[in-house]
PDB file of N, CA, C and O in Angstrom:
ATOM      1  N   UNK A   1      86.527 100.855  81.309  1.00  0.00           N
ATOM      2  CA  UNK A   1      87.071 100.223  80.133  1.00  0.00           C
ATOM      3  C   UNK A   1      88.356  99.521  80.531  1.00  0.00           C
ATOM      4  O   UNK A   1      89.071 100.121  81.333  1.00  0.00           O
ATOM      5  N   UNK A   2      88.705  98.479  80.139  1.00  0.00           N
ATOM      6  CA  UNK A   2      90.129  97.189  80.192  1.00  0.00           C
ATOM      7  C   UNK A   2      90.459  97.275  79.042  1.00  0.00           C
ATOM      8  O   UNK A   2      89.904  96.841  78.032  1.00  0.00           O
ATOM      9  N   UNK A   3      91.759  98.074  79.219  1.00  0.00           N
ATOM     10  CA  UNK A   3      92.538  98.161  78.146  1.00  0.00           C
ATOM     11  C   UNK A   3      94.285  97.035  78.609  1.00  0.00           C
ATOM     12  O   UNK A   3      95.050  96.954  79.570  1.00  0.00           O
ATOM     13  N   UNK A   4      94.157  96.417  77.292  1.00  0.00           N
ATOM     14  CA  UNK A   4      95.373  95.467  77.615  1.00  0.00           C
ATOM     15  C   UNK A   4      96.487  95.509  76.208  1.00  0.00           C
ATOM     16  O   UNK A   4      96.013  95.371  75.081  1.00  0.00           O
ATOM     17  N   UNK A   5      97.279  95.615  76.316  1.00  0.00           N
ATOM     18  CA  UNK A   5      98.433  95.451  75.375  1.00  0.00           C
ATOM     19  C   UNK A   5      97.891  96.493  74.286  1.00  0.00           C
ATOM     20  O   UNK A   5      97.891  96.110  73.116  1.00  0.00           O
ATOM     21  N   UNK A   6      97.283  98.184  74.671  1.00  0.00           N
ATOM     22  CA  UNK A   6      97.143  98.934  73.689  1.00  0.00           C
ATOM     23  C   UNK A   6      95.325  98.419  73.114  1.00  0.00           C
ATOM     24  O   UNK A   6      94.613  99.316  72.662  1.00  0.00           O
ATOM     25  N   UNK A   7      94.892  97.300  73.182  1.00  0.00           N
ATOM     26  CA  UNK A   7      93.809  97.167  72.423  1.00  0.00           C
ATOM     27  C   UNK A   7      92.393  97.016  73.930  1.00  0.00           C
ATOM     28  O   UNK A   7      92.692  96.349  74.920  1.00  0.00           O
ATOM     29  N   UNK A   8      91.006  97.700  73.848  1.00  0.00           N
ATOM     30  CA  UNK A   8      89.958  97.786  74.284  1.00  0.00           C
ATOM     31  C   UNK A   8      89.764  96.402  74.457  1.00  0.00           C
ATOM     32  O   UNK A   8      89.622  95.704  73.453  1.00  0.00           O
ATOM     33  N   UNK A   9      89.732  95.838  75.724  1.00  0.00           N
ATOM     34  CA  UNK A   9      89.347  94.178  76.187  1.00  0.00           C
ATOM     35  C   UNK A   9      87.900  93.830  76.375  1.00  0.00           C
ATOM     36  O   UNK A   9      87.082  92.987  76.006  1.00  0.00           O
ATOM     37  N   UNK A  10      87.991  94.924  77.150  1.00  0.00           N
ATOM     38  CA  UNK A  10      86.339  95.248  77.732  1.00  0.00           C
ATOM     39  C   UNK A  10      85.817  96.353  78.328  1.00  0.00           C
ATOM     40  O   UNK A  10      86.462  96.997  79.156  1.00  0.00           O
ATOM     41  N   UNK A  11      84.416  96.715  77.899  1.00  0.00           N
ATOM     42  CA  UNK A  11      83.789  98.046  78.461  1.00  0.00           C
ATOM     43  C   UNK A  11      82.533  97.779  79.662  1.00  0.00           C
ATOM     44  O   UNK A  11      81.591  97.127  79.212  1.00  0.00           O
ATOM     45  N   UNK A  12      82.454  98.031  80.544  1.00  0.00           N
ATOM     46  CA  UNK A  12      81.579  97.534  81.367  1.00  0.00           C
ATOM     47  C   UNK A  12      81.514  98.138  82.703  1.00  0.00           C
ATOM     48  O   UNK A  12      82.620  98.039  83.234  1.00  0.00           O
ATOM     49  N   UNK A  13      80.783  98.639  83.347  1.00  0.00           N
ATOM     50  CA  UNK A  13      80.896  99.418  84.871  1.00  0.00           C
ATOM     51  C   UNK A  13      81.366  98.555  85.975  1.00  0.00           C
ATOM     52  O   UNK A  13      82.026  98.977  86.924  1.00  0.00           O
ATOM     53  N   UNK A  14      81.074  97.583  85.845  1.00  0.00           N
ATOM     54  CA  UNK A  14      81.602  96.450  86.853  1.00  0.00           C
ATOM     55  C   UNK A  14      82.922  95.793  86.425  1.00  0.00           C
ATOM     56  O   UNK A  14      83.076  94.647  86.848  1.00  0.00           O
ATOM     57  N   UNK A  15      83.722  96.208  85.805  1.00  0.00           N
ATOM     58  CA  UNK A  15      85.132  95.278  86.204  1.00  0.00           C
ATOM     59  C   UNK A  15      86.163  95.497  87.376  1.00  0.00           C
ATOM     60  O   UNK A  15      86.651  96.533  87.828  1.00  0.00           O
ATOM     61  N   UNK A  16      86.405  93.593  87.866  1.00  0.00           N
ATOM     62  CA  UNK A  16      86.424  93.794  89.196  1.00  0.00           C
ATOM     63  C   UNK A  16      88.245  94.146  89.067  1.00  0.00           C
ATOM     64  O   UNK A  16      88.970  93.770  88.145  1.00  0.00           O
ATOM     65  N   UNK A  17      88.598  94.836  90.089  1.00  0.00           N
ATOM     66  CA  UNK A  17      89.927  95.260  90.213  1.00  0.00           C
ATOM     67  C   UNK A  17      90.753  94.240  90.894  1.00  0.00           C
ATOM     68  O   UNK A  17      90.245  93.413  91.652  1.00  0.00           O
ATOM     69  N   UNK A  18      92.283  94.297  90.584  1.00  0.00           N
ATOM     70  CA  UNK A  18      92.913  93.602  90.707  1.00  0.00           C
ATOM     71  C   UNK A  18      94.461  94.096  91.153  1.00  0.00           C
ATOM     72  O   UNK A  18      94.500  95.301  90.908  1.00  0.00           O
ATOM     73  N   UNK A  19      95.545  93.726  91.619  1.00  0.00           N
ATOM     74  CA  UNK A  19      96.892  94.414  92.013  1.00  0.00           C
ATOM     75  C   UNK A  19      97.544  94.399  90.492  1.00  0.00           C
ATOM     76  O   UNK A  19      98.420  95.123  90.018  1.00  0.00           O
ATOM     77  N   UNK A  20      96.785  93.292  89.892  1.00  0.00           N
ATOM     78  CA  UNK A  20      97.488  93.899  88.262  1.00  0.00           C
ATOM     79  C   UNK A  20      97.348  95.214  87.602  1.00  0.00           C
ATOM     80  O   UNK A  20      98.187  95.906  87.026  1.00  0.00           O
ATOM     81  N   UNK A  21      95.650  95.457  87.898  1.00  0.00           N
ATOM     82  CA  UNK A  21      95.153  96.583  87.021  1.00  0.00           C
ATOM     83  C   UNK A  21      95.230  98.092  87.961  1.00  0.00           C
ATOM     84  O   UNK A  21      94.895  98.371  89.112  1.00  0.00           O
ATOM     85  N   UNK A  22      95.849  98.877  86.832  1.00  0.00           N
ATOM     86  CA  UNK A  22      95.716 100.327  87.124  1.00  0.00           C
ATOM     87  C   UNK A  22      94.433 100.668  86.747  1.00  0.00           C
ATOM     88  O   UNK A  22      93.859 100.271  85.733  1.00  0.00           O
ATOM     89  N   UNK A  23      93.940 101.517  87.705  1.00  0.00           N
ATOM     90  CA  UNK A  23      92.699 102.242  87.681  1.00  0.00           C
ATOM     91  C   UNK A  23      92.860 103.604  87.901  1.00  0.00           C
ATOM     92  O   UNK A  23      93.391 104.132  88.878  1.00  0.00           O
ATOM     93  N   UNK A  24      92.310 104.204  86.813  1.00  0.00           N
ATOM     94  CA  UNK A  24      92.299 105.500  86.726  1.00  0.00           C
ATOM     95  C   UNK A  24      90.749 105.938  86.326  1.00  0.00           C
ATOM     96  O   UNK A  24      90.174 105.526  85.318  1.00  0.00           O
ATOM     97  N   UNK A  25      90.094 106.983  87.445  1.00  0.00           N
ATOM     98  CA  UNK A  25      88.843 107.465  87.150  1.00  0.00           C
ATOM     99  C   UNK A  25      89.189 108.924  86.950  1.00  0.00           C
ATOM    100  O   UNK A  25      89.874 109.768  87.528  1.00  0.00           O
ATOM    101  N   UNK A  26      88.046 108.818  85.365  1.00  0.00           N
ATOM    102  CA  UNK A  26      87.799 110.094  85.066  1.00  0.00           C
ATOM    103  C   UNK A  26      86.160 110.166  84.590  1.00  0.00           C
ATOM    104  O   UNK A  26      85.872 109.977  83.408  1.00  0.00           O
ATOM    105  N   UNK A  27      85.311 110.399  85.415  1.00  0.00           N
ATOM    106  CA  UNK A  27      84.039 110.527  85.641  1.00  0.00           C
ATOM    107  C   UNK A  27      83.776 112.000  84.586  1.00  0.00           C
ATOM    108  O   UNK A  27      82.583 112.043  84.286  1.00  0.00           O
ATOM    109  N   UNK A  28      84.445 112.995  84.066  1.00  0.00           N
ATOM    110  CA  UNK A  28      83.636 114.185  83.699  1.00  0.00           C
ATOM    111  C   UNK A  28      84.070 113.987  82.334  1.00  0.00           C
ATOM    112  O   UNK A  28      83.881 115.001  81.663  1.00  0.00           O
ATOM    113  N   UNK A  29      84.573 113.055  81.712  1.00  0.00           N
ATOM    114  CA  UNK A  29      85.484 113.064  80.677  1.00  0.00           C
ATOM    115  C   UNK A  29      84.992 112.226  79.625  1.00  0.00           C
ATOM    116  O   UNK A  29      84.294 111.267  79.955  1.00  0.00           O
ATOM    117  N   UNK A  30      85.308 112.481  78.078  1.00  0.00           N
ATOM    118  CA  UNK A  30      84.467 111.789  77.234  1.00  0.00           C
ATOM    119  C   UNK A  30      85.171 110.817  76.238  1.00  0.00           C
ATOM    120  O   UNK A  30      85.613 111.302  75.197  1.00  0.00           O
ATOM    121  N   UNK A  31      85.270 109.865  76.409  1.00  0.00           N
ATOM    122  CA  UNK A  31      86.280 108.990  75.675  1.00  0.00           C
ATOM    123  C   UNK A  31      86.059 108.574  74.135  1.00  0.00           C
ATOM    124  O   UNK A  31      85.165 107.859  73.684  1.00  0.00           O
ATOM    125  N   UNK A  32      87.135 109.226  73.430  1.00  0.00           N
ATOM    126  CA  UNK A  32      87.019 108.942  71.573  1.00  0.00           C
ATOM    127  C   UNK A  32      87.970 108.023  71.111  1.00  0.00           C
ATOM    128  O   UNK A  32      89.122 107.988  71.542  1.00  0.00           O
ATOM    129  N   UNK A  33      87.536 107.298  70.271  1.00  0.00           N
ATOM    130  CA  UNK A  33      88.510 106.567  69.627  1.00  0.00           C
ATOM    131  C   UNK A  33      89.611 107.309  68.796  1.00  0.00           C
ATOM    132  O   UNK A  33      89.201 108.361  68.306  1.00  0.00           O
ATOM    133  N   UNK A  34      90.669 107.057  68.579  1.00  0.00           N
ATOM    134  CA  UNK A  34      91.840 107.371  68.492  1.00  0.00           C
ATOM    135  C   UNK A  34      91.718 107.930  66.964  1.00  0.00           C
ATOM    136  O   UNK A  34      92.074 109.056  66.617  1.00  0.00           O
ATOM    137  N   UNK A  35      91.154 106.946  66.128  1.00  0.00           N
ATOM    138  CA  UNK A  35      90.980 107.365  64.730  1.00  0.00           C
ATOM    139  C   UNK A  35      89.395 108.026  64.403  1.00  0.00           C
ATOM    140  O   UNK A  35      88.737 108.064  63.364  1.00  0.00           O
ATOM    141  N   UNK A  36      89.190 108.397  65.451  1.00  0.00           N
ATOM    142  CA  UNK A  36      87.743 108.954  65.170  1.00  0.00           C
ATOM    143  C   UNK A  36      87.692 110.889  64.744  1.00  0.00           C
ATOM    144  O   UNK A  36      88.161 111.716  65.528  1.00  0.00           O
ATOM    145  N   UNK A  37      87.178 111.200  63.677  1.00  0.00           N
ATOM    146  CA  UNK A  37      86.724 112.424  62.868  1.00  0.00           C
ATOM    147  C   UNK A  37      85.837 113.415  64.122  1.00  0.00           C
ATOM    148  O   UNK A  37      84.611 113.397  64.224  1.00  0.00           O
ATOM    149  N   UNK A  38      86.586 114.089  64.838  1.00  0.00           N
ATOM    150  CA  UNK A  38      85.801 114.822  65.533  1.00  0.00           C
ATOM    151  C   UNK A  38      85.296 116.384  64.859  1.00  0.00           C
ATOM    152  O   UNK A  38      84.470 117.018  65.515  1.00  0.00           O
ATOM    153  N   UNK A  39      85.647 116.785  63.966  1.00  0.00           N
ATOM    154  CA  UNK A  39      85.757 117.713  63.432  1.00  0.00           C
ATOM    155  C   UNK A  39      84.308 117.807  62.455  1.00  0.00           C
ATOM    156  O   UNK A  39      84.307 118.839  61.784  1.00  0.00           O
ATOM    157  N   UNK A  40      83.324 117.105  62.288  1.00  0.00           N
ATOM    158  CA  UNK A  40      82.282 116.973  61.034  1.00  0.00           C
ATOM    159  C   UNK A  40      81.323 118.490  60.994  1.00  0.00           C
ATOM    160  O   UNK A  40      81.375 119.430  61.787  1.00  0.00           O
ATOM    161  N   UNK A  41      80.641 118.355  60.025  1.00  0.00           N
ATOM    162  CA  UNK A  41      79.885 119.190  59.917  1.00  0.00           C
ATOM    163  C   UNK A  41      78.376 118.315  59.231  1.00  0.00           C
ATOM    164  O   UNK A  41      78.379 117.523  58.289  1.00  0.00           O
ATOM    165  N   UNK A  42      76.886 118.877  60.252  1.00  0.00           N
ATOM    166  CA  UNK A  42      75.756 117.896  59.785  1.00  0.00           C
ATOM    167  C   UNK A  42      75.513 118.743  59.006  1.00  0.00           C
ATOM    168  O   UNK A  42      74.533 118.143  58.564  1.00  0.00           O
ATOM    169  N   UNK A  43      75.541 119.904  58.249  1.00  0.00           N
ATOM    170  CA  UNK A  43      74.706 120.545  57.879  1.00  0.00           C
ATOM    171  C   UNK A  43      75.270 120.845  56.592  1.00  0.00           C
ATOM    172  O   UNK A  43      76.498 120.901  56.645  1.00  0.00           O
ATOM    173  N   UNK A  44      74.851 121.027  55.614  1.00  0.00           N
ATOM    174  CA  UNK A  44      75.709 121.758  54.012  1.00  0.00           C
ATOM    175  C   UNK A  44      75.143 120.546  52.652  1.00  0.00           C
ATOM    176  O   UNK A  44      74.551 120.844  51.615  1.00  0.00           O
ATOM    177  N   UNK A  45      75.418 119.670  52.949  1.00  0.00           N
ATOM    178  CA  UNK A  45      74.870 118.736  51.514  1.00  0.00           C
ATOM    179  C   UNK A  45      73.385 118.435  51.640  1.00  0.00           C
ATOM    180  O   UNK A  45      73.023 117.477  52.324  1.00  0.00           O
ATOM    181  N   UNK A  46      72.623 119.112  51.092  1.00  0.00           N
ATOM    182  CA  UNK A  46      70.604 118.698  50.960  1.00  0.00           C
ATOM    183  C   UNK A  46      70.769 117.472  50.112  1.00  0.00           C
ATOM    184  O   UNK A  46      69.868 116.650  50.280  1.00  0.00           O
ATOM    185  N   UNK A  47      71.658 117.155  49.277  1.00  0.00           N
ATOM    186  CA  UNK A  47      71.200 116.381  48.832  1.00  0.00           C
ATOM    187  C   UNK A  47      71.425 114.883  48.861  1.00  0.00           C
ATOM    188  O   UNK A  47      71.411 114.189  47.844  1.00  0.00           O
ATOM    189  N   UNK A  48      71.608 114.479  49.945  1.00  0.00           N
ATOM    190  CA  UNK A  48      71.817 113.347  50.645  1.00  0.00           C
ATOM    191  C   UNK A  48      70.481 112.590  51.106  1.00  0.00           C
ATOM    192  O   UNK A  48      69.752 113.124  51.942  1.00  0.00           O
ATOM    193  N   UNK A  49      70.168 111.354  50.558  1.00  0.00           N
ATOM    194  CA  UNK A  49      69.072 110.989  51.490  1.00  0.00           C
ATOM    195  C   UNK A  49      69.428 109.755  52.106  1.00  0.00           C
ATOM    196  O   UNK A  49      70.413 109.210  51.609  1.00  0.00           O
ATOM    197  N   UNK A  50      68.734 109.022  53.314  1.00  0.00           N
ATOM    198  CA  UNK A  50      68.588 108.283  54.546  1.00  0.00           C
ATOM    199  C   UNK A  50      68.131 108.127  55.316  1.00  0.00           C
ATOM    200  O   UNK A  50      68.517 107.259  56.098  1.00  0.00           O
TER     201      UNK A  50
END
């Protein structure tokens, strides 16, 4: 992922490196968006349909 000035530029396995860009690998690790609800629950309202 190319992250620039705080905002996601680009996601892609191939971006090519540069003396500008810091690269940091974390291969075991699972990346969430910042405002994202990790906490949910699927199960409790039946009466939902979709």
């Amino acid at each position: 992922m190319l992250v620039g000035d705080g905002k996601i530029i680009e996601i892609s396995g191939s971006i090519k490196s540069s003396n500008e860009i810091e690269i940091i690998n974390l291969p075991k690790l699972t990346l969430l968006p910042g405002l994202m609800d990790a906490h949910v629950h699927l199960i409790g309202n039946t009466d939902l349909k979709g």
